[in-house]
N, C-alpha and C positions, 0 to 999 in steps of 0.2 A: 106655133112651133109643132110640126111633127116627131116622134120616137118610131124608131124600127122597131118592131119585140119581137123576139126569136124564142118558142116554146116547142117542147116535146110533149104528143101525145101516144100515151100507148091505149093499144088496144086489148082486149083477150087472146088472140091468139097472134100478135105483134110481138116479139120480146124485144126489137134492136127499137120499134117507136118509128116514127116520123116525126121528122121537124119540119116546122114551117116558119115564114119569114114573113112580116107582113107590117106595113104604114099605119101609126093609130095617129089618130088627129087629137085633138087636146078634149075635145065632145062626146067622141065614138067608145064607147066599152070596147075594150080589147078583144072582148071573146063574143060578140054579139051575132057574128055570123057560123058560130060554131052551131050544127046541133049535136045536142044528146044525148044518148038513148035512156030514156026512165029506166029501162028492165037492167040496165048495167048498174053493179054494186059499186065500182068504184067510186071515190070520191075525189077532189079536186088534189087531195095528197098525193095523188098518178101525175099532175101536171106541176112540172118545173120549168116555169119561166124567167129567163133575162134577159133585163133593162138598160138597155145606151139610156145615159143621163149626161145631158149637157155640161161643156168643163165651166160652162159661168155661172151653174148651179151649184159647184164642190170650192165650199169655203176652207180657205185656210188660215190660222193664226201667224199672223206675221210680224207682233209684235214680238223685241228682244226683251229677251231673260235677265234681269236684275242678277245682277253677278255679287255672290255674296263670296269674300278668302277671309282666313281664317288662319295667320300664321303663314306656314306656306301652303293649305290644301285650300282650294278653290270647291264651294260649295256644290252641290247636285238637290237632285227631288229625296222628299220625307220616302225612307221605306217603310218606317212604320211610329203607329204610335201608340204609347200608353196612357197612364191617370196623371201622370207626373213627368215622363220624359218623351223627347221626338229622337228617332235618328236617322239622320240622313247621308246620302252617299255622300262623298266627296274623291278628290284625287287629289296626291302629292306632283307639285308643278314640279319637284328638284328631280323626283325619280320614276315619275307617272305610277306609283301604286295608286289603287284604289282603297281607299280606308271606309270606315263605318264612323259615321262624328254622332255619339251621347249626349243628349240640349238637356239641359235638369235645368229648371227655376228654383230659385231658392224660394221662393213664394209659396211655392206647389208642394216642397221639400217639409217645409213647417205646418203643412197642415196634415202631414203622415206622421204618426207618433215615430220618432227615434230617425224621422225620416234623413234629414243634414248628417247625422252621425251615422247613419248605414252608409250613405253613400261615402262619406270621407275616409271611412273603416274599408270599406272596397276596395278605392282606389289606392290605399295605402296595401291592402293583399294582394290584389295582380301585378302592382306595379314589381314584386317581387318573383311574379312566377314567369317561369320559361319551359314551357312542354309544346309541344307540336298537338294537344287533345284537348288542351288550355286555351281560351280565348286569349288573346296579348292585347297588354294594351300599350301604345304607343307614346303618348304622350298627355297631358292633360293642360286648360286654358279656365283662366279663372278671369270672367269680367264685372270687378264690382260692380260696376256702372249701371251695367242691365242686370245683375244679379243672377246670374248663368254659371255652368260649370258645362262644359265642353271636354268630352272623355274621347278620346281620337284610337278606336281599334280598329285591329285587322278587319277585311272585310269576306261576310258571308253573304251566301247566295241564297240561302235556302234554312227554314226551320224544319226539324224532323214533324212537329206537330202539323204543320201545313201541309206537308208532302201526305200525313195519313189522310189528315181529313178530307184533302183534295182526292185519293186513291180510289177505285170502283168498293173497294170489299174494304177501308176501313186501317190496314196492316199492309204488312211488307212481308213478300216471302222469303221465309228462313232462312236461305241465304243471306238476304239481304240483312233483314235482321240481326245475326248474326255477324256478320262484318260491322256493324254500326255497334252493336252491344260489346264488341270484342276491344271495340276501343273508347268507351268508354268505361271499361273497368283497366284500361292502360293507364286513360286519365286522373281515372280514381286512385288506383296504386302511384301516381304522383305526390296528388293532392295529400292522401295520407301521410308518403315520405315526407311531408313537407308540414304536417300534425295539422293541417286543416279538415274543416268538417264543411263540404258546402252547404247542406241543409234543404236543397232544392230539386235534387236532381230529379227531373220528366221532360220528356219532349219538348216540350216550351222553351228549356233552357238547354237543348243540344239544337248546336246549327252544323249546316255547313260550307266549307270552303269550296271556292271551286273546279278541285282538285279531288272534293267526295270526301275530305276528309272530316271526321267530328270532332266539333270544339265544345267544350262545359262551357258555357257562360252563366251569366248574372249571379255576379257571387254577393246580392246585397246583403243577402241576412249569414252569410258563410261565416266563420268561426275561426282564429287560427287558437288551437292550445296553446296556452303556456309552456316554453319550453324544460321547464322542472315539475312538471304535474305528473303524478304516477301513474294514471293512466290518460280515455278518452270520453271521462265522463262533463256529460257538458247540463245546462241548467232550463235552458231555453231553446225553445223553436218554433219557427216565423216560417214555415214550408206551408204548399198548398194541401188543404186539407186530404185529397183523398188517397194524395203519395207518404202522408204520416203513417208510422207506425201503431202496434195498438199502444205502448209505454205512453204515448203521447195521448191518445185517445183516451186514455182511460185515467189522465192527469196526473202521472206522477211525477215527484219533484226533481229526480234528476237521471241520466238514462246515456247510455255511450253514444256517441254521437257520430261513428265508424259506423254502428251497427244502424244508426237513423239512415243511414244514407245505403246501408245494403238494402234494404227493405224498400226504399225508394227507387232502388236501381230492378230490383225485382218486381215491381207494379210498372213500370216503366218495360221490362222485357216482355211480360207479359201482353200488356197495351202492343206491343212492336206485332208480336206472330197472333193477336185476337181483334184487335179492333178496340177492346172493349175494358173494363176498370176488372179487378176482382173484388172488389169491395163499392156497392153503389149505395144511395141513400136519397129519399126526397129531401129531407134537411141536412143539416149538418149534426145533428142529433144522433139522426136513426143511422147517415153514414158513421159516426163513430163508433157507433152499439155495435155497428156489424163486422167495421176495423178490428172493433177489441174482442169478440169474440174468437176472431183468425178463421172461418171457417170460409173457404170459397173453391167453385168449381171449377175444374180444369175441362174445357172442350177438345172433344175429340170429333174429328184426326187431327185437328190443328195443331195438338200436341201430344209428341211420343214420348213414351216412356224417360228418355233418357230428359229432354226437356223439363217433363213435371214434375222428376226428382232436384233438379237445378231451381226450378221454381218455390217448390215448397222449403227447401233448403234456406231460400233466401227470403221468400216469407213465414218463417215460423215465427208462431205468436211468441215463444219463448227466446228471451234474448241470449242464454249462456248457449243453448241449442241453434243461434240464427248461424248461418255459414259467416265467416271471416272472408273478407277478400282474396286473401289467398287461395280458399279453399274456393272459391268460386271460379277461378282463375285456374285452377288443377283441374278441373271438373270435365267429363268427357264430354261432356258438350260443345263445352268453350276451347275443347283442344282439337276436334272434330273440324274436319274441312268440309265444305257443302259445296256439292256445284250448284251454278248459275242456271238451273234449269229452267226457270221461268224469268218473265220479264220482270224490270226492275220498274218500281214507284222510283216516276221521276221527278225534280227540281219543278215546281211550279213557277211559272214567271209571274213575273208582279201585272197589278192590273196597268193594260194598256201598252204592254212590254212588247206584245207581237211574237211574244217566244224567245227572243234571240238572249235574253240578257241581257241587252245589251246596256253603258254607260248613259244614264241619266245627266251627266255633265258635259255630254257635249253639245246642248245649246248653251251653256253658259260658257263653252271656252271661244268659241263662234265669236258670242258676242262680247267677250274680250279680247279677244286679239281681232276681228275687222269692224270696224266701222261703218254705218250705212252710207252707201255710196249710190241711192236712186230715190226718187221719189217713190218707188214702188216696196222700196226699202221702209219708206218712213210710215206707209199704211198699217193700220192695224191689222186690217183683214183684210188679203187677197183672194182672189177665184183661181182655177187653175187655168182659165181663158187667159186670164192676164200673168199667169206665169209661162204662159206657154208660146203667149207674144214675143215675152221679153226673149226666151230661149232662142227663137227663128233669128229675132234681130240681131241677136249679138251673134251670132251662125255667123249671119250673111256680112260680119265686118273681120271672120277670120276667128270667130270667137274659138276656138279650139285650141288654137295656142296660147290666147290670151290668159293672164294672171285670174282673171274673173271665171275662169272655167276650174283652176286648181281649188277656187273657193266658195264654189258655187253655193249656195244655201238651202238647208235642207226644213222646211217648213212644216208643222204640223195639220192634217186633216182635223179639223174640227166639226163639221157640219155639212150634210148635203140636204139641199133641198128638196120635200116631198113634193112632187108633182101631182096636180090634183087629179085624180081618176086615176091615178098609178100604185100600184104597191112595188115598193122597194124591198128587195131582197137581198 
């Protein structure tokens, strides 16, 4: 088998390069008739080479997708998964939404202390809420059989914590920031109306839609008060350690549960325009120590003036002095418009996504509505030599009109083969 290889070399005083075209035999080193020059500093990072690879070397998976429905939504791929739950995409067949389906084992449930009861306590709190800043959740499916609970909500695209970590610098610029913060103290002035405490709120637990908009979710450890209780003092909290307050840190028995969740929203805005925690710790220990002392630095320029007052406001160590959502909501920060001056941290796609977003369920809807109708059909793994047969033949019988061209199949790359003496780029 021969390959063409087409590479550019540049020179020192070259800047557009030459290219050159040239037959490598399956023996011959690609570059064996090149010379040199020792005195030249560049190194082979100057030369970009690419490789024509045979189409009977590019394997494709061409086995069909096990179609799992689920009521009326037709299953998709895992987008993510925890210690205890999986969720994957799905679509509704009656209205083509795309929804997010919650897998929970009850198995997995009982070996988390209070685990069955958070999660039953949950779904008994969203299935009540309706806010546009609120995760929804759609419907719920209980199979004793296999011991699952199947929680069917709207679907997002995107977690804020992924978008930072993914980011060059760590954060979002203030604008950005700032639009994302602004709706979720919308969602929190809900939540409140509604005398819930969610108990969680950080990056991990705001997504978003694919519309940009931000939802609260996972309300496992969330709280609704009693509706005759005179205030918002609550007994317990189940939050990630380093969005607790110091009340919590420094283990007191009971503590407003309004002002748990400003503090957390303020470690949270903070992380949005720094990157970075304001309270760190190698244990859990020394992070409390440093919690309950309340003392942490504000970086500059990252943050003006008007910012650090918003900041500390909503982290002070003192609870009757912490800002109330209200006051945080008045606040000339939060009522301040920012332009778009710089570019925005974008939506990261999932792995293997190719960028587009696009629907994980449509191999599964393929192979529910058409049936294999070739022998080439029923291979596991085809080349694209023998996809590319099939294309000419069916050409050459008018195949353009035919029903076979409206449903043509769309295969995934799985594997090209290394050619020996080649590198693949």
């Amino acid at each position: 088998m021969e390959l063409r290889q087409s590479f550019i070399l540049k020179g020192d005083d070259d800047e557009s390069g030459q290219c050159f075209d040239m037959e490598v035999g399956e023996d011959e080193p690609p570059f064996d008739n090149i010379i040199w020059d020792d005195d030249n500093d560049e190194d082979l990072s100057m030369l970009m080479a690419v490789q024509r690879v045979n189409s009977q070397d590019i394997v494709y998976d061409n086995r069909a997708q096990k179609v799992k429905i689920l009521g009326k939504y037709i299953m998709g791929d895992v987008l993510g998964e925890g210690s205890y739950a999986k969720v994957k995409e799905a679509i509704d067949k009656e209205n083509l939404c795309r929804r997010a389906v919650k897998i929970m084992k009850r198995k997995k449930l009982r070996k988390i202390p209070r685990g069955e009861e958070n999660v039953e306590r949950e779904i008994k709190l969203i299935s009540q809420l309706n806010h546009h800043n609120v995760m929804k959740l759609v419907e719920v499916f209980y199979n004793d059989e296999k011991g699952k609970i199947y929680m069917v909500l709207e679907y997002c695209c995107a977690v804020l914590k992924d978008m930072l970590e993914q980011s060059p610098f760590k954060k979002f610029p203030i604008w950005q920031a700032h639009y994302y913060f602004f709706q979720l103290t919308e969602g929190l002035e809900y939540l409140q109306s509604n005398r819930i405490v969610h108990k969680d709120i950080k990056p991990g637990n705001l997504l978003l839609n694919n519309a940009g908009i931000l939802k609260i979710a996972d309300f496992g450890v969330a709280e609704k008060l009693d509706l005759f209780a005179p205030d918002d003092t609550i007994t317990m909290s189940q939050g990630t350690p380093v969005f607790q307050p110091p009340e919590i840190a420094i283990g007191e028995d009971q503590f407003s549960g309004f002002k748990v969740d400003i503090w957390s929203s303020g470690v949270t805005l903070y992380n949005f325009v720094t990157g970075e925690y304001p309270f760190e710790g190698d244990t859990i220990f020394r992070l409390f120590e440093n919690i309950a002392k309340g003392e942490f630095n504000v970086p500059r320029p990252e943050i003006d003036s008007v910012l650090e007052s918003l900041i500390h406001g909503m982290l002070c160590k003192s609870i009757s002095k912490r800002f109330t959502l209200k006051e945080v909501r008045q606040h000339d920060w939060c009522k301040k418009r920012f332009p778009c001056n710089s570019p925005p941290v974008t939506v990261t796609p999932r792995e293997g996504d190719n960028g587009s977003l696009s629907m994980s369920v449509l191999p599964y809807l393929y192979t529910l509505h058409y049936e294999q109708d070739s022998e080439l059909d029923e291979q596991e793994y085809v080349t694209e030599h023998d996809l590319n047969n099939r294309k000419l033949g069916a050409e050459g019988e008018d195949f353009v009109g035919s029903p076979e061209h409206q449903r043509e199949k769309t295969t995934r790359c799985i594997k090209v083969r290394k050619i020996s003496g080649c590198t693949l780029f």
